[in-house]
ZADO-1210 file (C-alpha; in nm, 4 decimals, padded with zeros to 6 digits):
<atoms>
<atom x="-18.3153" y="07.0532" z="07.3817" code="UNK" pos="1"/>
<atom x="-18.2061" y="07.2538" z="07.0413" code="UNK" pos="2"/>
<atom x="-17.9150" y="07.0977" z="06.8375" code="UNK" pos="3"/>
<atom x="-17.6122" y="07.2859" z="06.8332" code="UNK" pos="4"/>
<atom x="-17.5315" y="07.4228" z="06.4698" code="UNK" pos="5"/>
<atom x="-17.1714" y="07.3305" z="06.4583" code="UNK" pos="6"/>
<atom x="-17.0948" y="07.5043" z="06.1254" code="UNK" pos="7"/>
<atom x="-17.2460" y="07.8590" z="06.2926" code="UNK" pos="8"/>
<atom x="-16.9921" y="07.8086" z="06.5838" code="UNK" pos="9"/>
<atom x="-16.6906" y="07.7667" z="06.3587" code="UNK" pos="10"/>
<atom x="-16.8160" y="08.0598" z="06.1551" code="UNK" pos="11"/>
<atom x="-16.8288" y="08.2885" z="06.4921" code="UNK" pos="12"/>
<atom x="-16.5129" y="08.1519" z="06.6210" code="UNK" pos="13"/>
<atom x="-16.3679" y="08.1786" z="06.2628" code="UNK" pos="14"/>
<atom x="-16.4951" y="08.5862" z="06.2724" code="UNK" pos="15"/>
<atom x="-16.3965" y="08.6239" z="06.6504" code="UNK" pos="16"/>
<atom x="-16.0479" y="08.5040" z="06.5532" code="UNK" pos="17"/>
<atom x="-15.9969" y="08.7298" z="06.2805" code="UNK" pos="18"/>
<atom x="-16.0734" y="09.0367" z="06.4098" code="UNK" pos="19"/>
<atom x="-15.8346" y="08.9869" z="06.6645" code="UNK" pos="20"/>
<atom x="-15.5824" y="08.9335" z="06.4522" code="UNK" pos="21"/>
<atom x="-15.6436" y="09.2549" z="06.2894" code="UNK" pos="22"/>
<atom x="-15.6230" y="09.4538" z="06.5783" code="UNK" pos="23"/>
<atom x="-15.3725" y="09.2957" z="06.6749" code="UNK" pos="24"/>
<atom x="-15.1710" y="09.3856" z="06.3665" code="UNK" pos="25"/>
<atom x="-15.2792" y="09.7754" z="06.3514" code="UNK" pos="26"/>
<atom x="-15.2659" y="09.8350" z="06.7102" code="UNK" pos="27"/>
<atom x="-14.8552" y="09.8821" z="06.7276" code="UNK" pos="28"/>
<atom x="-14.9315" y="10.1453" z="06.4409" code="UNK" pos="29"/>
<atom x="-15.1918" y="10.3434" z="06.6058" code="UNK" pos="30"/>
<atom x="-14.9867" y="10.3890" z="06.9209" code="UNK" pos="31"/>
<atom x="-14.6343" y="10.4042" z="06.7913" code="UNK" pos="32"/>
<atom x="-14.4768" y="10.7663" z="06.8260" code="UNK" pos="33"/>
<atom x="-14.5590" y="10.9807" z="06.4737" code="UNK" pos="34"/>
<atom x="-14.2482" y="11.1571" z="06.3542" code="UNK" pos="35"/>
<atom x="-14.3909" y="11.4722" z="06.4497" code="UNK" pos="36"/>
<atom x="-14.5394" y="11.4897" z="06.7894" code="UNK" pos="37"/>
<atom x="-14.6451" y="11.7472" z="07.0690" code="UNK" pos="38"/>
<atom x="-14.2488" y="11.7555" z="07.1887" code="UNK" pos="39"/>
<atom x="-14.1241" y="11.9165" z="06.8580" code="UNK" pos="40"/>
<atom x="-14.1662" y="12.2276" z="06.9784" code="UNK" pos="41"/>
<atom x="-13.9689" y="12.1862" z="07.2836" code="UNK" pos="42"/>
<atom x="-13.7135" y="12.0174" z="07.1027" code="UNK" pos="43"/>
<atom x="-13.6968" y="12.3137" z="06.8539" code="UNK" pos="44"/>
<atom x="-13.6188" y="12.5592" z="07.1471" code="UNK" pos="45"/>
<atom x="-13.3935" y="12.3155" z="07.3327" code="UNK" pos="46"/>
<atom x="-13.1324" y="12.3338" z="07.0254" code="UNK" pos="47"/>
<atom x="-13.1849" y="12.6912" z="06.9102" code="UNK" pos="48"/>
<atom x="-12.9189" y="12.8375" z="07.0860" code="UNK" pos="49"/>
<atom x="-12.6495" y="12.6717" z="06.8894" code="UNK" pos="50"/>
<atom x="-12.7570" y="12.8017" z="06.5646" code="UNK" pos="51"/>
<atom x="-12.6120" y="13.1149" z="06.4279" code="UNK" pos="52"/>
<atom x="-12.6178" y="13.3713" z="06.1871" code="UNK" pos="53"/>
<atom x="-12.3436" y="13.4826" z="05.9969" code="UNK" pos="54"/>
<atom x="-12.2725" y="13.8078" z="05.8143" code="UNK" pos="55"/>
<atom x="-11.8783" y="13.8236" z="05.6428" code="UNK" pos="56"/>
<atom x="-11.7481" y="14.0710" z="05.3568" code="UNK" pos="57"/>
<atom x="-11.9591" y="13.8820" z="05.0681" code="UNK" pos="58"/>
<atom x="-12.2319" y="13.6734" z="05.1736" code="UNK" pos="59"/>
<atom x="-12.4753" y="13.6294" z="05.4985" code="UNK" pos="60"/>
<atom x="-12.5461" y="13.2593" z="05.6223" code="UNK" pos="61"/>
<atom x="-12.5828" y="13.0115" z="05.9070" code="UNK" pos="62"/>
<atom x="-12.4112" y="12.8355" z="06.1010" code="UNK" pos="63"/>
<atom x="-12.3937" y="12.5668" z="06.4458" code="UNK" pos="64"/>
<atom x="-12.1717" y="12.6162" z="06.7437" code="UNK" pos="65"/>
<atom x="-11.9073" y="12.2989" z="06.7238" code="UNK" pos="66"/>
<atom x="-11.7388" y="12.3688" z="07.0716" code="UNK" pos="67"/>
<atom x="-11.7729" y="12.7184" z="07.2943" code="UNK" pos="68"/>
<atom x="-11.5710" y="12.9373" z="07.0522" code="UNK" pos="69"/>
<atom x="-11.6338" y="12.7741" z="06.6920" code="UNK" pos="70"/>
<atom x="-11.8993" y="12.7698" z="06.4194" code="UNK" pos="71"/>
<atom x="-11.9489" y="12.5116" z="06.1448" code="UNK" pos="72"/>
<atom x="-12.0399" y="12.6447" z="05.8843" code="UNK" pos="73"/>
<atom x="-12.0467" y="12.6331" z="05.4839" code="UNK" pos="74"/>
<atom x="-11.7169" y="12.6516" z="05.3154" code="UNK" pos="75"/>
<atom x="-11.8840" y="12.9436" z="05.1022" code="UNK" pos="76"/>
<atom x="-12.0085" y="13.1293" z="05.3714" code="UNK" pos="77"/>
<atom x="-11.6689" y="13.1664" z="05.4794" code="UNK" pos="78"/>
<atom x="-11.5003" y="13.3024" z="05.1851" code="UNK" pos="79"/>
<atom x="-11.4119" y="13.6572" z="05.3512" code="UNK" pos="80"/>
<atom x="-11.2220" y="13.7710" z="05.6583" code="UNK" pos="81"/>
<atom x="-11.4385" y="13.9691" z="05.8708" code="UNK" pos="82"/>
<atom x="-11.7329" y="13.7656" z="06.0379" code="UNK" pos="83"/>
<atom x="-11.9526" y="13.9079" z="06.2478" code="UNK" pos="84"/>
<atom x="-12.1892" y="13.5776" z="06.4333" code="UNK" pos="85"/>
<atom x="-12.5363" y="13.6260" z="06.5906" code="UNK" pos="86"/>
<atom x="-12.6878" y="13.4215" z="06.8752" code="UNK" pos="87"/>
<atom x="-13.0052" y="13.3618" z="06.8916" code="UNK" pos="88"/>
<atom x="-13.0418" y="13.5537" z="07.1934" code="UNK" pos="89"/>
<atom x="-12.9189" y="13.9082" z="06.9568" code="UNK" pos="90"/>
<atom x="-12.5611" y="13.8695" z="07.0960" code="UNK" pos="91"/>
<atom x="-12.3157" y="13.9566" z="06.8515" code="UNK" pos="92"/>
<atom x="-11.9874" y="13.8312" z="06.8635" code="UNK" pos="93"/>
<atom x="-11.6828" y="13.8612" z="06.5705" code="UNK" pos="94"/>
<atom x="-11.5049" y="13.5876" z="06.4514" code="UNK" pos="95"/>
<atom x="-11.0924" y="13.6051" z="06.4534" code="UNK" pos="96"/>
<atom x="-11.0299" y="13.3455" z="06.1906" code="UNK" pos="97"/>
<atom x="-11.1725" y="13.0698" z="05.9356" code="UNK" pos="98"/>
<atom x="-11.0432" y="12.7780" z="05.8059" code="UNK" pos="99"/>
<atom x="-11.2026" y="12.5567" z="05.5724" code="UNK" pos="100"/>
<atom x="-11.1927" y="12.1819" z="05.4266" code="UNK" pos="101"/>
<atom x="-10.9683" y="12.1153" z="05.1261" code="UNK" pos="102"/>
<atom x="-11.2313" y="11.8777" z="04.9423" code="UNK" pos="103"/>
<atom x="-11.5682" y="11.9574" z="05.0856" code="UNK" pos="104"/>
<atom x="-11.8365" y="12.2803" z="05.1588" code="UNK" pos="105"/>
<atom x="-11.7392" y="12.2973" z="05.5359" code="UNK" pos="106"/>
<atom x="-11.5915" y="12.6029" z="05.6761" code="UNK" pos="107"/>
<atom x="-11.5162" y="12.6834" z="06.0223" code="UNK" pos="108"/>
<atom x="-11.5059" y="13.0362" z="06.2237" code="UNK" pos="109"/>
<atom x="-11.3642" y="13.0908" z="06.5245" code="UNK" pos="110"/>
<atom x="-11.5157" y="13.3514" z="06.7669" code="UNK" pos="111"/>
<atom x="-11.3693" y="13.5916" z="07.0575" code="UNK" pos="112"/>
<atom x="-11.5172" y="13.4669" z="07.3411" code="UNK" pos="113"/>
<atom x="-11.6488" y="13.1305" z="07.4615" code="UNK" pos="114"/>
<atom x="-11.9945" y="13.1845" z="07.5370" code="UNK" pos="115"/>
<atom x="-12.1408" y="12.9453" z="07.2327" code="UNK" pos="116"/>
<atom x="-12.3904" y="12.6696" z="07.2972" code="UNK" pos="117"/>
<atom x="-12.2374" y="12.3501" z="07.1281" code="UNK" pos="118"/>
<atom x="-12.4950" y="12.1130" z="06.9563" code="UNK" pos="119"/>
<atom x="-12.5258" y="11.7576" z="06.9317" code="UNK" pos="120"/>
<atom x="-12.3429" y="11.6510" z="06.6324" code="UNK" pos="121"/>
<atom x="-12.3983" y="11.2590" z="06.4685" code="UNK" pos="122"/>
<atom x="-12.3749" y="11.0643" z="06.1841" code="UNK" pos="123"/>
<atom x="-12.5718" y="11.0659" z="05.8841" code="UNK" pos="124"/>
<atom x="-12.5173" y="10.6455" z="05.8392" code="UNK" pos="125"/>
<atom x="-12.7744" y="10.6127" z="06.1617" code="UNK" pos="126"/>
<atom x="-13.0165" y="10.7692" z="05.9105" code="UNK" pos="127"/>
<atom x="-13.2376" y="10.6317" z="05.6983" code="UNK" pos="128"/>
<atom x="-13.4213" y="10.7396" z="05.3253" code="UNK" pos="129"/>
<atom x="-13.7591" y="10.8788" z="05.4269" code="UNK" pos="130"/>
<atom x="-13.6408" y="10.9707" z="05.7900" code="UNK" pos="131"/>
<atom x="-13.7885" y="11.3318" z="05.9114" code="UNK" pos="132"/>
<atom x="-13.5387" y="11.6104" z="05.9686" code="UNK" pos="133"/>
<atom x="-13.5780" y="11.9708" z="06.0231" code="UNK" pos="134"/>
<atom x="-13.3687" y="12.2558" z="05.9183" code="UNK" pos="135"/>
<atom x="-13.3025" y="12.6039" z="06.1033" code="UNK" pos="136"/>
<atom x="-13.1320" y="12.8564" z="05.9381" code="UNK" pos="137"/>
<atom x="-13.1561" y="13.2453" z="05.8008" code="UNK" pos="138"/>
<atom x="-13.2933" y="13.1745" z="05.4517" code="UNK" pos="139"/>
<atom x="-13.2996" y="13.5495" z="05.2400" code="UNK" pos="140"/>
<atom x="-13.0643" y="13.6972" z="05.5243" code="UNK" pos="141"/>
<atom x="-13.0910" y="13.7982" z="05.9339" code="UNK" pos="142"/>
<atom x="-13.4668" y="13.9009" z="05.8214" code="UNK" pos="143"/>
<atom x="-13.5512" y="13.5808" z="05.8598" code="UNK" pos="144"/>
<atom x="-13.3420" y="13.4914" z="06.1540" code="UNK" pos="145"/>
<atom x="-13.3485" y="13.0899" z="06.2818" code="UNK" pos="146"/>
<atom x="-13.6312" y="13.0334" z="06.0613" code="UNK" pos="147"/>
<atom x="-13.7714" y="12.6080" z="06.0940" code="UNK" pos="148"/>
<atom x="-13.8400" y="12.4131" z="05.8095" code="UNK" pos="149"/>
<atom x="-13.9742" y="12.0453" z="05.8145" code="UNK" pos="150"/>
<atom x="-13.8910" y="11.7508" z="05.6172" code="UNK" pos="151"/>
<atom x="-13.7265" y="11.4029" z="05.5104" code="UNK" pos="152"/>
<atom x="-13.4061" y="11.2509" z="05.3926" code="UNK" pos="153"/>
<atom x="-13.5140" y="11.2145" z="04.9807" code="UNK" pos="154"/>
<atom x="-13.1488" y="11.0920" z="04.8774" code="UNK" pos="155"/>
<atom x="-12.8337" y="10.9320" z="05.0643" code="UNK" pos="156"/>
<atom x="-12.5515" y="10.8842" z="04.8795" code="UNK" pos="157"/>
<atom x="-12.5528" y="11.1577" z="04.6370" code="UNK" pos="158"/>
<atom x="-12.2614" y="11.3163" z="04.4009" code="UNK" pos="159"/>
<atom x="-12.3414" y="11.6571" z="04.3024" code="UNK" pos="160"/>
<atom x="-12.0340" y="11.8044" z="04.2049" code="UNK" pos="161"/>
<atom x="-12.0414" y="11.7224" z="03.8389" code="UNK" pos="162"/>
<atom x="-12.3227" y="11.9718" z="03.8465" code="UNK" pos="163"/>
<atom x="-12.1564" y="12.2332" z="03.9078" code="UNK" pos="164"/>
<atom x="-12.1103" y="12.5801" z="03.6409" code="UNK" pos="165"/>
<atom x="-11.8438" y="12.7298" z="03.7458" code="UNK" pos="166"/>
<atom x="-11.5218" y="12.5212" z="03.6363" code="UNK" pos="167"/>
<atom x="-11.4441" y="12.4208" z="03.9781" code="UNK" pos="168"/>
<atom x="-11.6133" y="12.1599" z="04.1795" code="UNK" pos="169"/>
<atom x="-11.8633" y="12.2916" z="04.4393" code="UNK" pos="170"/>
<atom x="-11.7583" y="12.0034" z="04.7268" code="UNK" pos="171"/>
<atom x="-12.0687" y="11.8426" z="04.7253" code="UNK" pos="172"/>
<atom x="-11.9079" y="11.4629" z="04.6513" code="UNK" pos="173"/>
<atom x="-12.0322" y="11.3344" z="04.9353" code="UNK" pos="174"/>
<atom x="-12.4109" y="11.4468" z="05.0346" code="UNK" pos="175"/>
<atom x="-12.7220" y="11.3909" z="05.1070" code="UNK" pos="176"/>
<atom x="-13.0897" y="11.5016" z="05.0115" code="UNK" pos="177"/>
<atom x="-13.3684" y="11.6823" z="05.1414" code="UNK" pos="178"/>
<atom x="-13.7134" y="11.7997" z="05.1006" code="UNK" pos="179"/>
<atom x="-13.6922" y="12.0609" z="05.3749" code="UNK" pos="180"/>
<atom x="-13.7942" y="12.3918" z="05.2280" code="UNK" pos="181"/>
<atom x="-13.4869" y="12.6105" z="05.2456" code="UNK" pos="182"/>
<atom x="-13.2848" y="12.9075" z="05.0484" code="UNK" pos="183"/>
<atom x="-12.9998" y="13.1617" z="04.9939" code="UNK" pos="184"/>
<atom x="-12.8786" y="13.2685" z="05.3220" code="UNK" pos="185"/>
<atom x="-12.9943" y="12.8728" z="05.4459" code="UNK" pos="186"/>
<atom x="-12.6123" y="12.8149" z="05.3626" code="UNK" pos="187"/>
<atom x="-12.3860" y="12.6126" z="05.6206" code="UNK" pos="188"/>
<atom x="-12.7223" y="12.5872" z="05.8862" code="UNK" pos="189"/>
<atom x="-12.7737" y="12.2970" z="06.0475" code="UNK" pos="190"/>
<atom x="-13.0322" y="11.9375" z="05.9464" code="UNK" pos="191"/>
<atom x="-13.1452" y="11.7462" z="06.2877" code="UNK" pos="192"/>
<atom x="-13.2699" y="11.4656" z="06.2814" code="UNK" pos="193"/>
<atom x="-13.5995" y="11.4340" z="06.5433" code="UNK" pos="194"/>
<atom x="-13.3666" y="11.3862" z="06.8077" code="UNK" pos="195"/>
<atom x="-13.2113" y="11.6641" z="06.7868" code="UNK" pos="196"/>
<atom x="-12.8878" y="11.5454" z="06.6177" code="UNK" pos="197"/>
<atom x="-12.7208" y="11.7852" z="06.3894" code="UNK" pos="198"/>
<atom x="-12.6887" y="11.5359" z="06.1122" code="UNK" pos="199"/>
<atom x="-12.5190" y="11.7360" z="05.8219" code="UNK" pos="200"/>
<atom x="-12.4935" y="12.1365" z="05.6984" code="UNK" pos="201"/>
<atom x="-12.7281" y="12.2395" z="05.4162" code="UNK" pos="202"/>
<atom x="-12.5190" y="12.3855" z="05.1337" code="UNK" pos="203"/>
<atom x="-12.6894" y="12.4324" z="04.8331" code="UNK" pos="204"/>
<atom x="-13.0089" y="12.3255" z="04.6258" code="UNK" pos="205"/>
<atom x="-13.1513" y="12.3676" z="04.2691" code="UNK" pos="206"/>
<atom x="-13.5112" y="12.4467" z="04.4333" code="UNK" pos="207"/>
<atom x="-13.6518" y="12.4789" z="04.7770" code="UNK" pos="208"/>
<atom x="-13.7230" y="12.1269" z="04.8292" code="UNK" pos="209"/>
<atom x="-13.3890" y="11.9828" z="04.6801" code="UNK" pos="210"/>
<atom x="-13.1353" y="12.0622" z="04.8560" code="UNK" pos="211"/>
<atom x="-12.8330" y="11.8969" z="04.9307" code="UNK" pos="212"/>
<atom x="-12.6144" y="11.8421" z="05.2646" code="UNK" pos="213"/>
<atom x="-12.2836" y="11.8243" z="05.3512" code="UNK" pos="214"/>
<atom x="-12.2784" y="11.4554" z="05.5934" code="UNK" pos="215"/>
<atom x="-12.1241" y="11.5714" z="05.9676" code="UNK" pos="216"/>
<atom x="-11.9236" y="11.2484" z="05.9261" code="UNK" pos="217"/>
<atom x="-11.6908" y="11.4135" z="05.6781" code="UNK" pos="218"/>
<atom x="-11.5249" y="11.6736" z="06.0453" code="UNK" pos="219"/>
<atom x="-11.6938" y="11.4501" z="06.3439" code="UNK" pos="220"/>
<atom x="-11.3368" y="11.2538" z="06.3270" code="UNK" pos="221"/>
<atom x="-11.1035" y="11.6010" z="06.3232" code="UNK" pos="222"/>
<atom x="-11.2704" y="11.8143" z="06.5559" code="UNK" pos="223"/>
<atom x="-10.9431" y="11.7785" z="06.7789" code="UNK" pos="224"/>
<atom x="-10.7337" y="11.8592" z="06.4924" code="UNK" pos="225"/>
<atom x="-10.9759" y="12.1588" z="06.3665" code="UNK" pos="226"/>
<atom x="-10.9051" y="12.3323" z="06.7695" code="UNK" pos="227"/>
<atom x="-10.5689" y="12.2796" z="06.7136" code="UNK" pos="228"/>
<atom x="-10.5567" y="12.4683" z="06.3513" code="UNK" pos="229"/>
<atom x="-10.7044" y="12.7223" z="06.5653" code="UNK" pos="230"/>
<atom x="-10.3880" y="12.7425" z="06.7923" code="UNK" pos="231"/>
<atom x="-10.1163" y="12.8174" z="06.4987" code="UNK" pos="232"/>
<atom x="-10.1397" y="13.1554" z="06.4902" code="UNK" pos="233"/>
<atom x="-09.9601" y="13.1506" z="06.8257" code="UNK" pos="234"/>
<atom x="-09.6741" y="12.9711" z="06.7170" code="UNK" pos="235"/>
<atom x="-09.3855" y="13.0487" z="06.3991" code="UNK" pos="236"/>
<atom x="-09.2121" y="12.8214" z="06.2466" code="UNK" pos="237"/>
<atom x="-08.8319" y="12.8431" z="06.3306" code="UNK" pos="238"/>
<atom x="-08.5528" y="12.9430" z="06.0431" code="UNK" pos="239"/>
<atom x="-08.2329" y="12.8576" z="06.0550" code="UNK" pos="240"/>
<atom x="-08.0516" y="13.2167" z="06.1118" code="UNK" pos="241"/>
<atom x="-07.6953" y="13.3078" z="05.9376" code="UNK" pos="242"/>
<atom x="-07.4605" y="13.4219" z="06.1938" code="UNK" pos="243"/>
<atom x="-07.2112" y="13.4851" z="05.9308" code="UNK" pos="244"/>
<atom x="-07.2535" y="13.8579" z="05.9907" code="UNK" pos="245"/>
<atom x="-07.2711" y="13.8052" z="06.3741" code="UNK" pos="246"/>
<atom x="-06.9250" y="14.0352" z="06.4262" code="UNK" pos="247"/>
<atom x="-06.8076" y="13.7346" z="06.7763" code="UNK" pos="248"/>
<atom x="-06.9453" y="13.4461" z="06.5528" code="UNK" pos="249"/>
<atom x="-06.5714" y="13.3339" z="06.3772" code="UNK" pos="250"/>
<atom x="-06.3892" y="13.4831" z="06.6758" code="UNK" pos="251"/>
<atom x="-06.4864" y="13.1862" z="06.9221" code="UNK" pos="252"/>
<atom x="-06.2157" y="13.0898" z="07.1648" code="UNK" pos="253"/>
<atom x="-05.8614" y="13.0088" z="07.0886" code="UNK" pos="254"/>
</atoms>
């Protein structure tokens, strides 16, 4: 009968044990999801048809449908008062008014008709640094019509509007970062997250791949009160009227 060599059975067990522990350890990472996977594509086309373009008296641009008749856009996009929009189908469609925020780059249009697709719209705080987004917008004008670029959050957190060179601040206070290639005419498009979440608007950059973002946190809370703005052109405010020159005012009854 041979004599068992108990040293070469704790070595094999020893070797048996840690292998399994290895694959145990990469296994969750060579079948967890990668960020970009066969379904981007599909998810590309499934939120195309809310992004616009948008051509007004001094610039071109992009934009995202917010509700059935209005874009979001760049405040700087919207800096005009005739708007024409294109879906991404050709359709063309003219906007009747803008308004715009006060403090930050976010405009919005409102069109003639409701036929617009309205995205998904989310906050930027369920994002993370490194996280991939993608961009779709009409960078160099409608040439270059709901063109996709890929990339990741690079900054959260960001206050760019000390850099601006033109005396007034740009708006950009609150923004985030991105490595997404993307340029003139880009303005007010849309960043999704994977999901297909319109996180924020790109606004601006000082190359291709540093651009920065307005967050959608800073309208998701007003989007009732942004419809209504729409509304006031129905309405005028009342003046008190003299009836001093009203010839039965003074006469009354005795």
């Amino acid at each position: 009968m041979r004599k068992v060599s108990w040293g070469k059975v704790i070595f094999i067990v020893f070797i048996i044990t840690f292998a399994a522990s290895v694959v145990l350890q990469v296994y969750p990472v060579l079948t967890s999801k990668p960020a970009v996977t066969t379904q981007f594509p599909n998810k590309i086309q499934e939120v195309l048809p809310s992004v616009v373009h948008i051509m007004c008296d001094k610039w071109q641009g992009s934009g995202v449908a917010l509700s059935e008749d209005i874009v979001v856009t760049a405040r700087h996009v919207v800096d005009g008062t005739n708007y024409t929009v294109t879906l991404n189908d050709g359709r063309e469609i003219k906007g009747t008014q803008a308004i715009s925020h006060k403090d930050y780059d976010v405009g919005f249009i409102r069109v003639e008709k409701k036929i617009l697709t309205p995205a998904k719209f989310g906050s930027v705080k369920e994002c993370v640094l490194g996280q991939p987004i993608f961009i779709i917008g009409s960078p160099y004008g409608k040439i270059n019509f709901n063109n996709v670029t890929l990339g990741i959050i690079s900054g959260l957190n960001r206050d760019w509007d000390g850099l601006s060179n033109y005396g007034e601040p740009y708006g950009w206070k609150v923004a985030f970062v991105s490595d997404a290639g993307a340029h003139p005419g880009n303005s007010g498009g849309p960043v999704f997250s994977m999901d297909g979440v319109v996180r924020g608007l790109l606004v601006g950059g000082f190359s291709p791949v540093l651009n920065c973002s307005m967050p959608s946190d800073l309208f998701l809370s007003d989007i009732e009160s942004i419809k209504m703005m729409f509304t006031f052109n129905k309405y005028k405010v009342e003046e008190a009227d003299s009836y001093e020159n009203w010839i039965g005012y003074n006469q009354g009854y005795k």
